[in-house]
N, C-alpha and C positions, 0 to 999 in steps of 0.2 A: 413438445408443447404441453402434454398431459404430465409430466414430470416439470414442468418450471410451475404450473397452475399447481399440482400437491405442493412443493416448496412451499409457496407463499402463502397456501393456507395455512401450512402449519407452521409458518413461522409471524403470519398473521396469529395463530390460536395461540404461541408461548408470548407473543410480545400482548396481548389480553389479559391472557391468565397470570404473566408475573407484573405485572400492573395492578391486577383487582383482586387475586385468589389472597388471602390473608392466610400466614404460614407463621404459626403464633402471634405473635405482636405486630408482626411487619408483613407486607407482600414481598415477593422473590425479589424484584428490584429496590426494596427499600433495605432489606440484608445485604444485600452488594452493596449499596449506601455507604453503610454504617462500618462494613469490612472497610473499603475503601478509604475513609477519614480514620481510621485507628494510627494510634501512631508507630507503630511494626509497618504498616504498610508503608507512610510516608517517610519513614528510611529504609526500605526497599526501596522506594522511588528514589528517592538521593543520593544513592548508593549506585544503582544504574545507569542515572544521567551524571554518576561523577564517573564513572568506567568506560563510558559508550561514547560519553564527550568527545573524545577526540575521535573517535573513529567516526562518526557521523560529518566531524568539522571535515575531515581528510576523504570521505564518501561526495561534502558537498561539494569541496575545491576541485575534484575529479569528473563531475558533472559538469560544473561550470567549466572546465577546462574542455571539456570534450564538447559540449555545446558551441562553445566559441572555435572550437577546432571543425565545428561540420558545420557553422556558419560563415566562416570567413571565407572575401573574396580573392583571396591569393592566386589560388589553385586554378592552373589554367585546362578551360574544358576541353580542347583539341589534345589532350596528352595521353589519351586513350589509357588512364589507372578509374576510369568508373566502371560502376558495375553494369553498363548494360551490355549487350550480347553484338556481336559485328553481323553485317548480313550478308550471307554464302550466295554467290550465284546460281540459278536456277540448272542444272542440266538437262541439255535439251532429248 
C-alpha cells in the first residue's frame, strides 16, 4: 500500500513539474509537443502503421475469431471437454 501511495506521488510530482517547470522556452511536455509534430516523426509514424498494418488487421480477425469461437452456442455441455474438475467419492 505504502509502495502504490510513493508511486503516485511521484508520478503525481513529474506530471506537475513537466506541465509548469520551464526547460528553456518550453515545459518538458511542450518539447514532446513540438518533437512529436516534426516531420521525421510523422514518417516514423507512416512508416509503422504501413508495416504493422497488416499484422494488427490479422491480430484483429484472430480475436474476433476466437471471441466468436468461445461464444457460440454449438458446443454441447454434457460432453465433459470443459475445464471444470469431476467429483471423486468420499472414502469412508
Amino acid at each position: 500500500m505504502i509502495r502504490l501511495i510513493v508511486f503516485l506521488a511521484l508520478a503525481a510530482g513529474l506530471a506537475y513539474c513537466g506541465a509548469t517547470v520551464k526547460l528553456g522556452k518550453r515545459t518538458l511536455f511542450g518539447h514532446v509537443r513540438a518533437i512529436w509534430a516534426t516531420e521525421e516523426v510523422q514518417d516514423l509514424k507512416e512508416g509503422v502503421k504501413d508495416n504493422v498494418g497488416p499484422t494488427v488487421d490479422r491480430v484483429k480477425k484472430g480475436v474476433k475469431k476466437g471471441y466468436e469461437a468461445a461464444t457460440s452456442d454449438d458446443t454441447s455441455e454434457g460432453s465433459g471437454s470443459g475445464s471444470g474438475s469431476q467429483a471423486t467419492p468420499a472414502h469412508p
